[in-house]
C-alpha positions in Angstrom: 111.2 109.6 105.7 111.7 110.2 109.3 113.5 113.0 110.6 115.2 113.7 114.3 116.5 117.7 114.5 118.7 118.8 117.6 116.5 116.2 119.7 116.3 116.6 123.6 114.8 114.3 125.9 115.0 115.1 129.8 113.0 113.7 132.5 112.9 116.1 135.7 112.2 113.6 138.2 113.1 116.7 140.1 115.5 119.5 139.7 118.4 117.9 141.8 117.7 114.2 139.8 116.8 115.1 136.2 118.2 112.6 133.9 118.8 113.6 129.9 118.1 110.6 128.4 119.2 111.6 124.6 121.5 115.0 124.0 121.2 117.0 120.8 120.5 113.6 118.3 120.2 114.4 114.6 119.1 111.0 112.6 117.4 110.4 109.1 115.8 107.3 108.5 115.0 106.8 104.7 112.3 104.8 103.8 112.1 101.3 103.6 114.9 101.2 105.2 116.0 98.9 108.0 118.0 100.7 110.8 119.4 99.0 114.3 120.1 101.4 117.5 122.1 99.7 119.5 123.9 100.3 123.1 123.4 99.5 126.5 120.7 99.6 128.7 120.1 103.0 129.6 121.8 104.4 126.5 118.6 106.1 125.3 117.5 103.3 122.5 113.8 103.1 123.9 113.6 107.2 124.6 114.0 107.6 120.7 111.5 104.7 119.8 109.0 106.5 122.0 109.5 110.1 120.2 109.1 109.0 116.7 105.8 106.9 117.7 104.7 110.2 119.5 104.6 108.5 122.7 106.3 111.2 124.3 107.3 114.6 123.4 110.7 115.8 123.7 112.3 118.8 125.4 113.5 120.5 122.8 113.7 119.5 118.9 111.9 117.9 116.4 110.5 114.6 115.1 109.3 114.6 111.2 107.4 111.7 109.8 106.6 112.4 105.8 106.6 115.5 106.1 104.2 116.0 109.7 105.8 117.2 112.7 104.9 114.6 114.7 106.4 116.2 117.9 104.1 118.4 118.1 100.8 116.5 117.3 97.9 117.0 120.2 97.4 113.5 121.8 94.2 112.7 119.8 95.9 113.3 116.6 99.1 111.4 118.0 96.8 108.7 118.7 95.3 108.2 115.4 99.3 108.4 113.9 100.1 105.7 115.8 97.2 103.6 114.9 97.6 104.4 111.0 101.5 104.6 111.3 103.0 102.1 113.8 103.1 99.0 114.1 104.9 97.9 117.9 106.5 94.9 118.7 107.5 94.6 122.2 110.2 92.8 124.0 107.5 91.3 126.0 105.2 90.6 123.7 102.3 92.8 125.6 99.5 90.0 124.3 96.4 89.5 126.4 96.8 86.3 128.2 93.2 85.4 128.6 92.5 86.3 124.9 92.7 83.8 121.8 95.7 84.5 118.9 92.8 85.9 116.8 91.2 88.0 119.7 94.3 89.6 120.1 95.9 90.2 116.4 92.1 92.3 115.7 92.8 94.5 119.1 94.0 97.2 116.6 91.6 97.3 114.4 88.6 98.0 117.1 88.6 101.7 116.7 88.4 101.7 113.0 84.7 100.2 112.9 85.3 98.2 110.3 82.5 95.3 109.4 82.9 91.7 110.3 84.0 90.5 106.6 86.6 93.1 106.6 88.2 92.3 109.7 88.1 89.1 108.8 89.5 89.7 105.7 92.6 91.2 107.2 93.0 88.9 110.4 93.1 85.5 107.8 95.8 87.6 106.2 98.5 88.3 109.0 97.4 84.7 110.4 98.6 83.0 107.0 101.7 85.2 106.7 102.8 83.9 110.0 101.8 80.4 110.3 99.4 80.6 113.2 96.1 79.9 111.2 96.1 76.6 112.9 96.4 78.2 116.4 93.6 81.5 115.6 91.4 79.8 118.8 94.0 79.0 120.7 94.5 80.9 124.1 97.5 82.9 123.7 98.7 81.9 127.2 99.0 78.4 126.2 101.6 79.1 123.5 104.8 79.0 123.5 107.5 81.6 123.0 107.8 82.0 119.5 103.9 81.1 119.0 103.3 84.4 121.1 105.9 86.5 119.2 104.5 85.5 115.8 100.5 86.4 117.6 102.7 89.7 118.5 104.3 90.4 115.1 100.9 90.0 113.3 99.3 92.3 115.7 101.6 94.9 114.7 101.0 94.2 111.0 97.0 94.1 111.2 96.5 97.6 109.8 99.4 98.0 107.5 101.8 100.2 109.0 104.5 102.0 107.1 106.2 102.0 109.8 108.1 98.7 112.3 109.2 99.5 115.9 111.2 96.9 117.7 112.4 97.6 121.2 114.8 94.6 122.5 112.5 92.1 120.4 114.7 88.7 121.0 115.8 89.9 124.5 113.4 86.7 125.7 113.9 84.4 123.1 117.1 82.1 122.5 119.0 81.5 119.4 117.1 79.7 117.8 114.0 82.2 117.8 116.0 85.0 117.9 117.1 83.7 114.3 113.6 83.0 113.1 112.5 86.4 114.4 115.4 88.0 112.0 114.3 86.0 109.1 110.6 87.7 110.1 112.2 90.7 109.9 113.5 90.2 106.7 110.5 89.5 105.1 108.9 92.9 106.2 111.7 95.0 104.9 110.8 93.1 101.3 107.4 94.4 101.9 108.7 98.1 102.1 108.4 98.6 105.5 110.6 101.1 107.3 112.1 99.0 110.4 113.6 100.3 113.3 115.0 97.7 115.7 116.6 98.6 119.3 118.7 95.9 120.9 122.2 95.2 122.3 121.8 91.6 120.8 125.0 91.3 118.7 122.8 88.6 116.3 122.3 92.2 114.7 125.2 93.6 114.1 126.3 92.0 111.1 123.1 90.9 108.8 123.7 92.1 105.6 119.9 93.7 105.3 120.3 96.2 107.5 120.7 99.7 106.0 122.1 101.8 109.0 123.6 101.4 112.2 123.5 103.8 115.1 125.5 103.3 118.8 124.3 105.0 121.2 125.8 106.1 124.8 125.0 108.2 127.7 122.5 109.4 125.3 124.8 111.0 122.5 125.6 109.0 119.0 128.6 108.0 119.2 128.9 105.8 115.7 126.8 106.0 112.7 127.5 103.5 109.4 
């Protein structure tokens, strides 16, 4: 379960310019379940993805993850949550061009030392899930747009996170994509995952698998069903 208390975030760019990018949020996010924040840009969607992956600390309040305080982790041990908690998929995919598909899916699992067999292992796994066995050699520049979201989606799935984060995920793909990336997501939540998506893309707003919807403005919640 994840847990925001009385959650702050400001960014003194300097005291005359400081900018409060979330006010006083209070959210629970059950587990397995699939929750969409959506607003406008600027509405504080990302600032709350980046707190509950411990990418940033907030000014005042909490984040609880199971039970851990997660707010107030050291940066090491924020950095091994995030490796054994998270899994990221990014609006812009954040793949290494020059890389193959299967260069880039094991990037995660380079700090774990695991042996060749096992990472294999793991890597055959996410490719077959996903369809993109056929393209493991391929350079992940030559792909095309849904190829490379699939590559990204893998990635994030590599070391079995508990945890899905989603910031704007179809805000480059059309339709089309943007509808196979939803079925995607349906298939994690069916594998337990806790899924937290942030978009303004309405394609959201009514799927009948998601558990919770938050709006967001200015920072504050302003609707919550």
């Amino acid at each position: 379960m994840i847990e925001l208390k009385d959650l702050t975030k400001v960014y003194e760019l300097n005291k005359k310019n400081k900018i409060e990018a979330i006010k006083n949020i209070n959210l629970t996010i059950e587990k397995n379940q699939l929750l969409v924040l959506k607003g406008a840009s600027g509405s504080g969607k990302s600032t709350i993805l980046s707190l509950i992956a411990a990418l940033s600390k907030p000014t005042t309040g909490e984040v609880i993850v199971n039970d851990t305080r997660v707010s107030k982790l050291p940066d090491n041990f924020a950095a091994l949550y995030r490796r054994d908690e998270i899994g990221f998929i990014f609006q812009k995919y954040n793949l290494i061009s020059n890389l193959s598909v299967k260069e880039n899916i094991i990037v995660p699992l380079i700090p774990q030392n695991l042996d060749s067999l096992e990472v294999e292992k793991l890597t055959n796994e996410v490719l077959t899930k996903f369809k993109i066995e056929h393209k493991k050699d391929e350079i992940v520049r030559n792909l095309s747009g849904g190829e490379q979201q699939r590559v990204a989606i893998a990635r994030s799935l590599i070391n079995n996170p508990d945890i899905i984060i989603a910031d704007e995920p179809t805000a480059n793909l059309d339709k089309d994509l943007s509808l196979h990336f939803i079925e995607i997501l349906k298939q994690l939540k069916q594998l337990n995952k806790t899924i937290i998506v942030s978009t303004h893309d309405p394609l959201f707003f009514d799927l009948d698998f998601v558990d919770k919807t938050v709006e967001l403005d200015k920072g504050e919640i302003i609707s919550c069903f």
